[in-house]
N, C-alpha and C positions, 0 to 999 in steps of 0.2 A: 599440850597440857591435858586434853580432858583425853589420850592416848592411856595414860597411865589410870584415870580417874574409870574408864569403860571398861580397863582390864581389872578394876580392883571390882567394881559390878558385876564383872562375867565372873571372877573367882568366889562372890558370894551366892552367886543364883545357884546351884548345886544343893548347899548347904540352906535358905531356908524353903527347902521340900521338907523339912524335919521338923519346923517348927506349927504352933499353933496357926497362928497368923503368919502366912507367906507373904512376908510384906517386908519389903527393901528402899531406905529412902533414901535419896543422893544429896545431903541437905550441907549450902554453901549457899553465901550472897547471890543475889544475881549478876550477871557477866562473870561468871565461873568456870564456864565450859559445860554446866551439865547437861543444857538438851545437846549438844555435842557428841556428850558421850552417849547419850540416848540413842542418839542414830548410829554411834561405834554400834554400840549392842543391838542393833535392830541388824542393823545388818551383818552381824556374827551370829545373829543366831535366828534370824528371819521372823522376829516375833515382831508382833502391830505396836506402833506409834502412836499414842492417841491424847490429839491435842484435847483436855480434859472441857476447858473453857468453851471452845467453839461446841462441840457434842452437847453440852448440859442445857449450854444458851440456847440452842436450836429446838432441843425438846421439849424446854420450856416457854417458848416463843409466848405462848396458845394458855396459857395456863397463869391464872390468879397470883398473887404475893403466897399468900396463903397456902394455897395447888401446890406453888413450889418447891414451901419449906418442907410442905408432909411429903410430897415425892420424892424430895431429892433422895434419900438412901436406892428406895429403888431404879430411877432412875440413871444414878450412877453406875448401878449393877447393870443395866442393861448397856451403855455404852462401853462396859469393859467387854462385854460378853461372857457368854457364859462354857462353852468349848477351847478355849482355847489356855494353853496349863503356863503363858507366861504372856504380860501383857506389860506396857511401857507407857507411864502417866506423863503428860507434860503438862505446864500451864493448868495447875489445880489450884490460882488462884480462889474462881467462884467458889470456890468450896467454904471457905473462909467468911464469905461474906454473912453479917452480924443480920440480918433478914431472916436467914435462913435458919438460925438457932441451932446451929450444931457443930459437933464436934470433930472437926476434921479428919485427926488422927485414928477416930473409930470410925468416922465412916471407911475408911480407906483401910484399915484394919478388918472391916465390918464385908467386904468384898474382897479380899485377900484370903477368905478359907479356906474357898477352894480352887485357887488358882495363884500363881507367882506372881506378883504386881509389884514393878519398879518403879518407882514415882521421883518426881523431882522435887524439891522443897527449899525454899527462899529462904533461908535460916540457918542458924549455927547449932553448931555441939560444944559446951562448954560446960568447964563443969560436973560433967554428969547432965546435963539439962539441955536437950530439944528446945528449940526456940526456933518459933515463925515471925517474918517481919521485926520491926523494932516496938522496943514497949511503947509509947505512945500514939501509935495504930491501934484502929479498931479490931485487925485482923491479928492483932497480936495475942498467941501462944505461949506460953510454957511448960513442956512437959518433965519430971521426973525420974531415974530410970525405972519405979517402979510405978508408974500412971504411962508410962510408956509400953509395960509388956515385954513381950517376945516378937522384938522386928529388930531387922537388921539394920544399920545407919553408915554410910559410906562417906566420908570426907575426903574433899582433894587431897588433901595435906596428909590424912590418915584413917584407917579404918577401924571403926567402934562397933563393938558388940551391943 
C-alpha cells in the first residue's frame, strides 16, 4: 500500500520547487502507511527522516511552558535544518499541542521557504477541507483551500492540488 502512496510523493517533490511554500503533506488517518512511505522516499532519494516529536521534546527539555510556546517556530527550523533542499517530517503531533498556541499548518509552511519539507499528517482531505484529528480534540484543525495556500496534499486513495 504505502508503494503506491511513496510513488505519488516522489512524483510531487519536483513540482513544489515552484511554489511559494515547498511544502507537501501526506494527510490519511493513522495506520495508513504514511511513515512507510516516508522511509520509500527517504531511501529513494537519501533525504533525512526526522521524527519531529522526539527533536522538539529534546530541545525543549530545559525550557519553561512559556520558553516553549515563543521558541517553538524557531526551534522547529533548527531541527529541520537549514542546508539541506528536502527534508521528511514524521510524528508532528507536538506541534498541535494547545500550550503552545499555534498554528501548525504555518509553522510548517513557515519553514518550508526555503527548503522541500514532506510532512505526515493525521487527517483527512474532504471536501475541499484539510482536517487534523477529529473535531472533538483539542488538536483539532480545519483548514480551507484558501487558509490553506500553496502546498501540496497527497492522499492514499488520491492526489489533491
Amino acid at each position: 500500500m504505502s508503494d503506491g502512496l511513496s510513488q505519488k510523493v516522489l512524483a510531487r517533490i519536483d513540482g513544489a520547487g515552484a511554489l511559494y511554500h515547498r511544502l507537501i503533506l501526506i494527510a490519511a488517518p493513522s495506520g495508513s502507511g504514511k511513515t512507510e512511505a516516508l522511509r520509500e522516499v527517504a531511501e529513494s532519494t537519501g533525504a533525512r527522516l526526522v521524527n519531529v516529536n522526539l527533536e522538539l521534546s529534546r530541545r525543549m527539555l530545559e525550557l519553561t511552558e512559556r520558553e516553549r510556546a515563543l521558541r517553538l517556530p524557531d526551534l522547529l527550523d533548527e531541527v529541520v535544518g537549514r542546508n539541506e533542499p528536502l527534508v521528511l517530517l514524521d510524528n508532528i503531533e507536538i506541534l498541535f499541542d494547545a500550550s503552545f498556541e499555534q498554528d501548525p499548518l504555518r509553522l510548517l509552511q513557515g519553514v518550508s521557504r526555503n527548503r522541500t519539507l514532506v510532512a505526515t499528517w493525521n487527517g483527512t482531505l474532504e471536501n475541499d477541507y484539510l482536517s487534523y484529528a477529529a473535531s472533538e480534540h483539542t488538536e483539532y484543525r480545519r483548514y480551507s483551500r484558501a487558509a490553506r495556500g500553496d502546498l501540496l496534499i497527497v492522499c492514499p486513495d488520491a492526489v489533491s492540488p
